[in-house]
Each structure stands twice: as structure tokens, then as C-alpha cells.
C-alpha positions as CSV (number, residue, x, y, z in Angstrom):
1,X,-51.4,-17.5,-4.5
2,X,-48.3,-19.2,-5.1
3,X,-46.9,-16.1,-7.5
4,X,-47.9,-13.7,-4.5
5,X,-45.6,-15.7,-2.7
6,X,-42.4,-15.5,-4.7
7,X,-43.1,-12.0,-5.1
8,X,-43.7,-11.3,-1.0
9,X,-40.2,-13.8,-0.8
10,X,-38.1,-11.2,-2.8
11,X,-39.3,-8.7,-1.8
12,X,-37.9,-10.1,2.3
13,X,-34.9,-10.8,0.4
14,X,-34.3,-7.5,-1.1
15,X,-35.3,-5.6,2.6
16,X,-33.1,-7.8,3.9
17,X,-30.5,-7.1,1.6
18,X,-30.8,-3.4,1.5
19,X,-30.7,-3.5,5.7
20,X,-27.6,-5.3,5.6
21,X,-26.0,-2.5,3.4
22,X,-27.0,-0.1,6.0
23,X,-24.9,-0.7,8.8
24,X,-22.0,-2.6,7.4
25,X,-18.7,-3.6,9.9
26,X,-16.4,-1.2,10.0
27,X,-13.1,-2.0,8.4
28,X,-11.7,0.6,10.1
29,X,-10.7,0.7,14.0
30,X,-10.9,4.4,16.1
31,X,-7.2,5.3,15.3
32,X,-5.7,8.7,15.7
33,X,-1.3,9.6,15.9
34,X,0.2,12.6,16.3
35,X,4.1,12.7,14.3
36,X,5.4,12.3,17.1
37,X,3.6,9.2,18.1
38,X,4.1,7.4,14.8
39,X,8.3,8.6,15.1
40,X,8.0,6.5,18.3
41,X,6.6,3.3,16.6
42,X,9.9,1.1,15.8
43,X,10.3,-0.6,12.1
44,X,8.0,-3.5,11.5
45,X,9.5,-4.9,8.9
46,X,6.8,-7.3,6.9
47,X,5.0,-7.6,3.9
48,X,5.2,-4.9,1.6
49,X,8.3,-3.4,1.9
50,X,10.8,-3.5,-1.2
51,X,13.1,-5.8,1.1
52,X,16.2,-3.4,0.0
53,X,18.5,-2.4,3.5
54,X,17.7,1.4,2.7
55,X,14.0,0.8,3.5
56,X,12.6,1.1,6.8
57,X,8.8,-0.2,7.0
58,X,6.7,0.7,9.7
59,X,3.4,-0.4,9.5
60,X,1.1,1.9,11.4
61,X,-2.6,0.1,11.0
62,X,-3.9,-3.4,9.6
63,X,-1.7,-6.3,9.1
64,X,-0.9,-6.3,5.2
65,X,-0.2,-10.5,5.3
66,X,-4.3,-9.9,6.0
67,X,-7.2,-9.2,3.8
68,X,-8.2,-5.9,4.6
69,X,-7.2,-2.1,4.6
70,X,-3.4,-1.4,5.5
71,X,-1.0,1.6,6.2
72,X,2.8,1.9,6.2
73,X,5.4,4.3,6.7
74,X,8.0,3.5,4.3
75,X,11.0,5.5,5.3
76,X,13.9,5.5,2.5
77,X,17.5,6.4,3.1
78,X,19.4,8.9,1.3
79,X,20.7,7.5,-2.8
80,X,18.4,4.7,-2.2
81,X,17.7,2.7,-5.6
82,X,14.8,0.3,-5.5
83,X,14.4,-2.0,-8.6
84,X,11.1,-2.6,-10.7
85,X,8.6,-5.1,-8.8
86,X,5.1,-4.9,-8.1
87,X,2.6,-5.6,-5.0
88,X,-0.7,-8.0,-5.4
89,X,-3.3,-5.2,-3.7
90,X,-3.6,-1.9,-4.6
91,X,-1.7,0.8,-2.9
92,X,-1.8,4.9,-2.9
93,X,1.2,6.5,-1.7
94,X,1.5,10.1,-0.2
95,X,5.4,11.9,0.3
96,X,5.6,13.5,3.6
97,X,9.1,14.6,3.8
98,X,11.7,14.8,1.1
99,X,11.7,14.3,-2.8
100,X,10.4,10.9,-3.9
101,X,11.6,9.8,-7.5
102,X,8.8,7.3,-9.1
103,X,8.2,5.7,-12.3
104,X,5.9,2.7,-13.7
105,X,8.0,-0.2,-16.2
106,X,8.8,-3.8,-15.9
107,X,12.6,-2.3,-15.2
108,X,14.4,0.4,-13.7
109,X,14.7,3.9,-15.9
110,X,16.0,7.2,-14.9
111,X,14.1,8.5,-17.7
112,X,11.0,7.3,-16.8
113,X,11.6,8.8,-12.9
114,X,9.3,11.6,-11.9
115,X,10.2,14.1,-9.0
116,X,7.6,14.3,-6.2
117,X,8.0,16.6,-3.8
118,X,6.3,16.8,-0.2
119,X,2.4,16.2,-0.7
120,X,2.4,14.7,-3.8
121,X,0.1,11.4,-4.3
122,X,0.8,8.7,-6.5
123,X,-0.6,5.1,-7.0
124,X,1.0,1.7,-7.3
125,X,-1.7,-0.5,-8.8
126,X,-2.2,-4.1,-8.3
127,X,0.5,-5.8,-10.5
128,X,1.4,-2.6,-12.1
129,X,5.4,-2.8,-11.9
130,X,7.6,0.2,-10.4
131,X,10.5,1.5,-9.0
132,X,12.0,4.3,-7.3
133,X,14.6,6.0,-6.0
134,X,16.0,8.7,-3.4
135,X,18.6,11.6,-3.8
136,X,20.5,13.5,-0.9
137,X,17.7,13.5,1.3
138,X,15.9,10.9,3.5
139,X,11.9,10.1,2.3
140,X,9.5,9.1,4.2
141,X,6.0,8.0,2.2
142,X,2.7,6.8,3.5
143,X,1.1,3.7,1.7
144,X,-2.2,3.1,1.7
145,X,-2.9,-0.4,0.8
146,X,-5.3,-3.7,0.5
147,X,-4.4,-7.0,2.0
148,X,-3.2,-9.1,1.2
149,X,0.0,-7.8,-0.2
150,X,3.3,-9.0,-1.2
151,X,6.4,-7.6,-3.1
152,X,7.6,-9.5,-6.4
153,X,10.9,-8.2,-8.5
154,X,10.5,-8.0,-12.1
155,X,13.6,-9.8,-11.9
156,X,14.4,-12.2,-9.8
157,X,17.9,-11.2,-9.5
158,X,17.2,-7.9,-8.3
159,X,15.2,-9.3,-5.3
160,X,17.5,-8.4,-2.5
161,X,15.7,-10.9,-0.4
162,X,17.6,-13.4,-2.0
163,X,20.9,-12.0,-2.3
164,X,23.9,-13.7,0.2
């Protein structure tokens, strides 16, 4: 009797288990914005940004200082340079207007830069050091992201967060 029991006891748990995967809580709210809607949505500022003056940030959806699923406009002025750092969280980034120059190293390289053009898609993995840069044109990039996030220079004098 008493192995019938552990056996009928799993078998609740696993039901129960396999219910709960069912019907999870959304992470997501209902969200829809049309360009012209997200152009009127003023700089946010906050986590996730490179901190350099040539770098609006506008986040759109979440709160990246939060656990959770995040988005950002990052909107770069023209012959922007941003040094190598790197963001805890995961990020994908999308170019929706203008060329985007991106490489991966623990410091800046114009050899290492690669040219991406409207629509391309990149990642910025969790840790995984980068940098960037902009030519005669303002770029504007999407960044999808998980929360918690921050932004840490490969070096610390480069951080210009900290500069006078």
C-alpha cells in the first residue's frame, strides 16, 4: 500500500507540475507603438545606456534596474565613439536607421568594427565586452534585453560616468 502511495504522490506532483507549465504569467504586457509614438517618448536615461553624452536612451518597455524582459531605443549621435564595456543580462540589438559600427574585445579597435546597416541584428552577450561607434549619420538601435542590467567599462577610465 504504502509504494502505491508514493507512486499516486508523484504522479499529483508531476500533474501539477505539468499544469503549472501550461498557463504561465505573462512577462509580457499588451504593448503596441507606432514611430511616431515611440519619437514622442522623451529620453529616459537609466540602466543600460553606455553613459557617453552622444547616447540618448529611451526605454520603451520593462524597467532594466528590474528582473525581467526590457527594451530600449538607444539613439547615437553623429562620430559618436563608445569604449569597450559590457552589460550583466543578455541583449540583442536591431539598427533601425543609420550605419551602426560594432565589434566584440576587452578594448576599442577600428579593426575589429563591422558596418551594419539598417536591419541588421547583432548580440551583446552577458559579460561579453564591446564597443561601438557612429559615422556622419545619427543611429538609432533597438535593444532587447534581460533585467537586471548594468554597464561596466573594461576600463575604468573610459567610464564617462566618472569623468569631471
Amino acid at each position: 500500500m504504502r509504494r502505491n502511495q508514493t507512486i499516486l504522490a508523484l504522479a499529483m506532483i508531476m500533474l501539477a507540475g505539468s499544469a503549472a507549465a501550461e498557463s504561465p504569467t505573462p512577462l509580457l504586457p499588451n504593448y503596441s507603438k507606432t514611430p511616431a509614438e515611440l519619437a514622442a517618448i522623451g529620453p529616459t536615461g537609466g540602466l543600460g545606456g553606455s553613459g557617453n553624452a552622444k547616447v540618448e536612451v529611451i526605454t520603451i518597455l520593462g524597467d532594466p534596474s528590474k528582473p525581467g524582459p526590457y527594451s530600449q531605443l538607444l539613439k547615437v549621435a553623429p562620430h559618436a565613439a563608445i569604449a569597450a564595456h559590457h552589460h550583466a543580462g543578455d541583449r540583442v540589438g536591431t539598427v533601425l536607421e543609420g550605419t551602426w559600427m560594432f565589434g566584440y574585445g576587452p578594448s576599442f579597435s577600428n579593426a575589429e568594427l563591422r558596418t551594419l546597416p539598417v536591419g541588421s541584428v547583432y548580440t551583446e552577450p552577458s559579460g561579453a565586452a564591446h564597443f561601438a561607434m557612429t559615422g556622419d549619420e545619427a543611429v538609432t538601435v533597438l535593444i532587447n534585453g534581460t533585467g537586471p542590467t548594468d554597464t561596466v567599462y573594461e576600463n575604468p577610465a573610459d567610464d564617462p560616468t566618472k569623468k569631471p
